[in-house]
N, C-alpha and C positions, 0 to 999 in steps of 0.2 A: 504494500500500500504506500504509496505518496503522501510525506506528512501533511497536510493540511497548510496552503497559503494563510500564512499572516493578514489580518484584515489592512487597508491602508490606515494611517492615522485620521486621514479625513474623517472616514467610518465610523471609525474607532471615536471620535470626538464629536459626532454629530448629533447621537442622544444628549449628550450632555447640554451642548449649545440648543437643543429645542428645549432643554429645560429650564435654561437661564434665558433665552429670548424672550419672551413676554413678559415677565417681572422688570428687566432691564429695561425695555421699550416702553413699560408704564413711567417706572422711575425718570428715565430720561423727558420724557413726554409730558409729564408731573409737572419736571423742573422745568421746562421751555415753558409752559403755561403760568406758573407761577413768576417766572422772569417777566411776562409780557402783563401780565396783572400789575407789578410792583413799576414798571415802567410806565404804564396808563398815570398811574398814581401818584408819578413823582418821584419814585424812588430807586437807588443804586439795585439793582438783582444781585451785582458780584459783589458787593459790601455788604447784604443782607446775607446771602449763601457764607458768604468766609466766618462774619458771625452765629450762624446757625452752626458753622462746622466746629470752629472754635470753643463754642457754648456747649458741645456734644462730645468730644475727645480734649481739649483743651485740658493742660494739667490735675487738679480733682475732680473735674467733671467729669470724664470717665468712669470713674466711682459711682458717679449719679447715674450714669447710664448704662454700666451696667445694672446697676440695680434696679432699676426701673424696668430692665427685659427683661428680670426674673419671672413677674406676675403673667407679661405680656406674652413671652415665648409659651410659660405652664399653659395659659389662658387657649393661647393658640394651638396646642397640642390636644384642649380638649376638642376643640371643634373639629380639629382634623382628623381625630382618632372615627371621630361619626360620620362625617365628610366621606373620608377612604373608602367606607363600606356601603356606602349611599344611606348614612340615616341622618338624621337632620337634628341636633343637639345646639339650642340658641338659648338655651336655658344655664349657657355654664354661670351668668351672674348670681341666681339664686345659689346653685351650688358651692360655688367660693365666698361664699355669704356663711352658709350651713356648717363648711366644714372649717372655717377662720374659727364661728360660735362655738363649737365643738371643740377643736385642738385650743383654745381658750380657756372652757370650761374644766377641762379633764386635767390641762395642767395646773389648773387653778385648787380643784376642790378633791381632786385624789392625792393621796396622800401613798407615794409612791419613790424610789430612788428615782435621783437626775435621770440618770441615761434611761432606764423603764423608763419612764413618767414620759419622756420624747417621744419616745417610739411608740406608747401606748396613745398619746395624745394626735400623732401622725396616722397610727392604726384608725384610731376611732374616727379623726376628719374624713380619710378616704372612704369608712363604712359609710357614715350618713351622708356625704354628697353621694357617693354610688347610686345608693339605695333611692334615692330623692329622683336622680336620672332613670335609675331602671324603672321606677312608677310612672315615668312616662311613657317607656314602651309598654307595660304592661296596659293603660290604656290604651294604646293603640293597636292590641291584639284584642284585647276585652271589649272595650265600647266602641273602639274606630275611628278613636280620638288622632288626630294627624299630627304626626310629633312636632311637626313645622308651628302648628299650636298650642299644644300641652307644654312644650318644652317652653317656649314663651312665655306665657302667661304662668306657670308655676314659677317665675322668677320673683314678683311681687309675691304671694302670699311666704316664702321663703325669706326674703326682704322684711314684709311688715312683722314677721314672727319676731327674728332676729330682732330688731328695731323696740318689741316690746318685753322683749327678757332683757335686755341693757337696758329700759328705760325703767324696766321697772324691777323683778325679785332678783337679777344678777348684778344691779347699777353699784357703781363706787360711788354712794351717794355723798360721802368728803369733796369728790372731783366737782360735782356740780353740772358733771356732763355725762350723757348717753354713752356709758362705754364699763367694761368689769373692770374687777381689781387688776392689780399687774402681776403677771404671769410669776412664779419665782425665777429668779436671777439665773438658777442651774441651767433652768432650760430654754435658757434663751442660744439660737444657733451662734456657734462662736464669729464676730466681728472678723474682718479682712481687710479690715483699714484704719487708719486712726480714729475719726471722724464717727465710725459705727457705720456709713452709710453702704457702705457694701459687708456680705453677708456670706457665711457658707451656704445658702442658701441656693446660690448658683450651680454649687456644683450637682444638688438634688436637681434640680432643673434641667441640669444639662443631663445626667443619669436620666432622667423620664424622656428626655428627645432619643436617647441611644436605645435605650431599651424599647420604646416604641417603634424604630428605623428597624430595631433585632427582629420584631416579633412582624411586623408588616410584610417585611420583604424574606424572613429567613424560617418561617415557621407553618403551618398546617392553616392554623385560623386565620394569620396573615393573609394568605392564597386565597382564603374564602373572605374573608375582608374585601380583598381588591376586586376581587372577580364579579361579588354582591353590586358593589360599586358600578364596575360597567356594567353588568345587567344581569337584576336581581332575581327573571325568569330563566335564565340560563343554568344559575346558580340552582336554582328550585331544582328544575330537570336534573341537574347534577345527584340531586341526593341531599343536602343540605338544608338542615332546618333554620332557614331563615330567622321562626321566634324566638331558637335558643341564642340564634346569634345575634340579634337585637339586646336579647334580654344580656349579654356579655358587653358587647359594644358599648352599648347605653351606660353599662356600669363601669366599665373603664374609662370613660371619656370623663362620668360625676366622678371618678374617684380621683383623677388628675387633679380636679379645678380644687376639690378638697383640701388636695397635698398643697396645691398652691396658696391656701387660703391658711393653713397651719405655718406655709413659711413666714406668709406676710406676717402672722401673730405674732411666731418664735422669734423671727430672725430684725423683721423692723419696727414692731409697733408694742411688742411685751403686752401687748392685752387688745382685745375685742375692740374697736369703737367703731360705734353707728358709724354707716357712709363712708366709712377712710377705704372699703373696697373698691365701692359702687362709683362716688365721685370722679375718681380717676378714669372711671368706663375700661378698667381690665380686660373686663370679658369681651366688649365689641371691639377694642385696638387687636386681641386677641384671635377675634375672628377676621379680621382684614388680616392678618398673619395667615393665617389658613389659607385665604384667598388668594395670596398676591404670590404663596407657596406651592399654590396645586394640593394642599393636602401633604404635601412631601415633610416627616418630619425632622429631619436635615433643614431643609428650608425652612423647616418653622423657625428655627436658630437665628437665621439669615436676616430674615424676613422681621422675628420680634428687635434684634439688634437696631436694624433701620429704621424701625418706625419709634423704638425708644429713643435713638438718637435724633433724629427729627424732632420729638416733644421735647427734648432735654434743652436742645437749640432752639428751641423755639421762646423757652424762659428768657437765652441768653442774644437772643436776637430782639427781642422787644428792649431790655437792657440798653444796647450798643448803641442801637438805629431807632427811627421812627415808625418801624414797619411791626403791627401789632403781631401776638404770638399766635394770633388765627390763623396767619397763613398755614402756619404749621396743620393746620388740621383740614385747612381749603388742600396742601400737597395729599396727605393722606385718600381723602375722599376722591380727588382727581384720578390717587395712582388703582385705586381701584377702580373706579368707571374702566379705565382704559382698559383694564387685565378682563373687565368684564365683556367690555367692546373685542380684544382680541380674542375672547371666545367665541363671539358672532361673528368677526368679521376676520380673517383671515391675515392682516398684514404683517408683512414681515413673512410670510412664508410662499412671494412668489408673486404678489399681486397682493389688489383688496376683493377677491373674490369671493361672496359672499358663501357665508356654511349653509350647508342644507340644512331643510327645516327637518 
């Protein structure tokens, strides 16, 4: 036998390049658009852009941002764990809600050694966000409830729950504010910087992107993940009980947003408080991660980096310049239209020819 031609490199590097083409072509596309806004307006693009960049990796800002992908990347990995398999999970804010009040409560009121008390309070976030997720596909096998809405709308009664056990029988009522005691001291994630602002926290984060990429692309359920994904009849034919795999999916995706919401407690905030999840909007900058990623959790990496640095420069571009830190969130919402447009519309692969319907 004849060993087997070498593919060329072209080949060899073209999967790659169609997976960075459309992120990139948003990104770029973003910034052309935001450059011709800030020029309408009056103002520098390339003095605004140097200070967003500045304000984003600039000496301890980096600190800040990476720490700010912590929430965003977890965030983004929940959506794309459901995404991958074609289920539709928009509910991760109630979830990072549920398991923040949980990994809170457990380090608070159990009476446990440091390192247990961590891991039982991590254990327990990931059980009640899961569990919270899986209740939404089990309506959707049970009543035929559409998880595109149960997932949604279970965000608010998960929200106002949280909101009335800190306001009321869990409150540091000494603080004067909506939020529990402070966590003990043991179990806070150990600091990575002088300042506290970054976190080991990252590196759990970055473990749940690897182990996700492990089990997606190298594993049994994986294959059935992806394959659901492109087409969930196929799958059926194959053999595959689609409601075991919902009922899994659903629960990996809440139990993600949980662990996320345990970091936020342990590693930045030592205790619960109303809103310090929800106001930053985690879970949707999180879902534009998913989006602007294909779902690829690699790319969720990539994808939460950028978009934290963007928000991080967007404090430090209001700062500098006279250009408000909205832009910051006008590029964001732009760089998705566009990844949405190149799902419809083809460019960048030969023409703007459009996709079939």
């Amino acid at each position: 036998m004849q060993p087997k031609a070498a593919l060329p490199f072209s080949a060899t590097m073209r999967p790659i390049i169609n997976t960075l083409q459309a992120p990139l072509l948003a990104i770029l596309g973003a910034v052309l658009i935001g450059a011709v806004i800030m020029l309408i307006t009056g103002h520098n693009p390339l003095e605004a852009y140097w200070a967003m960049l500045e304000g984003a990796v600039g000496g301890q800002n980096l600190a800040s941002t990476l720490s700010r992908a912590a929430p965003i990347v977890g965030m983004g990995l929940t959506a794309a764990v459901a995404f991958r398999a074609g289920f539709f999970n928009l509910g991760g804010e109630g979830q990072l809600v549920l398991g923040a009040l949980t990994a809170a409560l457990v380090a608070i009121y159990i009476p446990l050694p440091a390192p247990l008390l961590m891991l039982v309070a991590f254990v327990a976030a990931a059980l009640v966000a899961g569990l919270y997720a899986w209740l939404a596909a089990f309506f959707q096998f049970r009543f035929n409830v559409p998880l595109l809405i149960s997932t949604l709308l279970m965000n608010y009664p998960a929200r106002f729950f949280a909101s009335y056990l800190t306001t009321h029988p869990f409150r540091d009522v000494p603080s004067g504010m909506a939020q529990t005691y402070m966590v003990p001291a043991a179990v806070n994630l150990p600091p990575l910087s002088q300042d506290g602002r970054l976190h080991a926290g990252i590196f759990i984060t970055l473990g749940l992107a690897l182990l996700a990429a492990f089990i997606i692309n190298r594993t049994v359920v994986g294959y059935e993940m992806r394959m659901a994904g492109l087409n969930a009849n196929f799958v059926r034919y194959g053999g595959v009980d689609l409601r075991r795999l919902s009922y899994r999916v659903m629960f990996t995706s809440g139990a993600i947003a949980g662990i996320v919401g345990a970091i936020e407690v342990l590693g930045v905030h030592q205790r619960y408080i109303d809103d310090a999840l929800t106001s930053p909007l985690y879970a949707w900058v999180g879902l534009m991660t998913a989006l602007l990623s294909g779902s690829n959790p690699l790319g969720v990496l990539l994808a939460g980096l950028f978009f934290s640095a963007v928000q991080t420069g967007g404090f430090a571009l209001e700062r500098a310049t006279e250009v408000p830190r909205e832009l910051s969130r006008v590029l964001q919402a732009l760089i998705i239209l566009l990844v949405a447009a190149r799902q419809r519309f083809h460019f960048g692969d030969g023409g703007a020819e459009e996709s079939k319907e």
